[in-house]
C-alpha positions as CSV (number, residue, x, y, z in Angstrom):
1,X,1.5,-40.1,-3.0
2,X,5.2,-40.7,-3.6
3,X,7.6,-38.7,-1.2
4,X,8.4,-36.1,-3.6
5,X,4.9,-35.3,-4.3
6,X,4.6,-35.0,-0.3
7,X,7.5,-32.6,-0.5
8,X,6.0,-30.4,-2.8
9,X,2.7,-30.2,-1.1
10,X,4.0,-29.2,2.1
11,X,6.5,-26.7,1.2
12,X,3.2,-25.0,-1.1
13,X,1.2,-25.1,1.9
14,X,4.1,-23.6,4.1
15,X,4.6,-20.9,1.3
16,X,0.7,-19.7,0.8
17,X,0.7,-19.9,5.2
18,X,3.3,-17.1,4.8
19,X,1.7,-15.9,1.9
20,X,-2.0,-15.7,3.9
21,X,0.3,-13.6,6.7
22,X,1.7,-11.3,4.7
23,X,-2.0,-10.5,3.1
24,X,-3.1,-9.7,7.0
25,X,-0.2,-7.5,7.2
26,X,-0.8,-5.8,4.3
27,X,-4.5,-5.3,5.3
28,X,-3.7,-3.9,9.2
29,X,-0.7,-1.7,7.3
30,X,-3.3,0.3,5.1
31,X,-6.0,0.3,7.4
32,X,-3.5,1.8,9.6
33,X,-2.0,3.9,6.6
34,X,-5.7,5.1,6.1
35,X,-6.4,5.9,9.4
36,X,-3.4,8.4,9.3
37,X,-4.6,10.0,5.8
38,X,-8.4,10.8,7.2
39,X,-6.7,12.8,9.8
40,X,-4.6,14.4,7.0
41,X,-8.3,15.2,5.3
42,X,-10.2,16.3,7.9
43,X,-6.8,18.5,8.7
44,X,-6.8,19.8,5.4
45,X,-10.3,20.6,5.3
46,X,-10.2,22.6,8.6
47,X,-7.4,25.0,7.3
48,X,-8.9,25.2,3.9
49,X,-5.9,23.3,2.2
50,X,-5.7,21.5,-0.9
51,X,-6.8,17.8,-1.2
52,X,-3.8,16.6,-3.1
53,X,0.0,18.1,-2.6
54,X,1.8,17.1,-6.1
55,X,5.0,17.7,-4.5
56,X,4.9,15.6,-1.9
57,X,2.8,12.6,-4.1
58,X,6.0,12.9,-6.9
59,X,8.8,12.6,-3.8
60,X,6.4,9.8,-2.3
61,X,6.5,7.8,-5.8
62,X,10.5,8.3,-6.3
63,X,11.0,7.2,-2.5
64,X,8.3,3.9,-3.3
65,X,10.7,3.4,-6.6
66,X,13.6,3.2,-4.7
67,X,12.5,0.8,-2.1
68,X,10.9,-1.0,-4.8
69,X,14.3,-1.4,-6.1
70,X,15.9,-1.9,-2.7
71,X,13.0,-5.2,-2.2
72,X,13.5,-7.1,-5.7
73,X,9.9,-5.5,-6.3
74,X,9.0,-4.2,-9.6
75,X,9.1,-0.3,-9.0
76,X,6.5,-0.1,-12.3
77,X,3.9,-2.0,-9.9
78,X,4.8,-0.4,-6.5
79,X,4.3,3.1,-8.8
80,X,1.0,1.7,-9.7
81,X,0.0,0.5,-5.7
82,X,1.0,3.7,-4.5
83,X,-0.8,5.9,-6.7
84,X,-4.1,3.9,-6.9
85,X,-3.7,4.7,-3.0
86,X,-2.8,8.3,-3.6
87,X,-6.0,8.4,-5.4
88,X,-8.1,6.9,-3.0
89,X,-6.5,9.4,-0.3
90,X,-7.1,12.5,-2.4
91,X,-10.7,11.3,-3.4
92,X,-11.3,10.8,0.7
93,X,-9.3,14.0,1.5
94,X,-12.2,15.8,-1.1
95,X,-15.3,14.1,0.8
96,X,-14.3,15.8,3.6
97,X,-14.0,19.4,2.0
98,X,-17.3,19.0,1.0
């Protein structure tokens, strides 16, 4: 391999190392995320509230657009992650009002 071609290799390998602790990060983060939300459910479910709080999921999505903004992310796709989570919080919030 020519020295360049070394180059290249290592700095890909160093980038998909950061890239492979970032994925654990983002894994512990919802799990810990999740873990917060079940207690929001079962919560909810004792004091006979609504799964879902439309209020509070539209000022969650502006706040995500604006650190989306704030991080060089695409706030279209951080509007997209956060309400395929929003979903998957409401749809576990219902399980446990039933």
């Amino acid at each position: 391999m020519t020295d360049a071609v070394t180059l290249a290799s290592q700095v890909l390998k160093d980038h998909r190392d950061s890239i492979d602790r970032l994925d654990a990060i983002l894994v512990y983060t919802l799990g810990e995320r999740f873990k917060h939300t079940q207690a929001v459910g079962r919560l909810k479910a004792e004091h006979a509230l609504p799964p879902s709080d439309p209020d509070r999921e539209a000022k969650q999505i502006a706040r995500l657009e604006d650190l989306a903004h704030r991080a060089d992310l695409d706030p279209e796709f951080a509007k997209k992650f956060l309400n395929f989570i929003i979903q998957e919080v409401i749809q576990h919030h219902k399980q446990h009002q039933s």
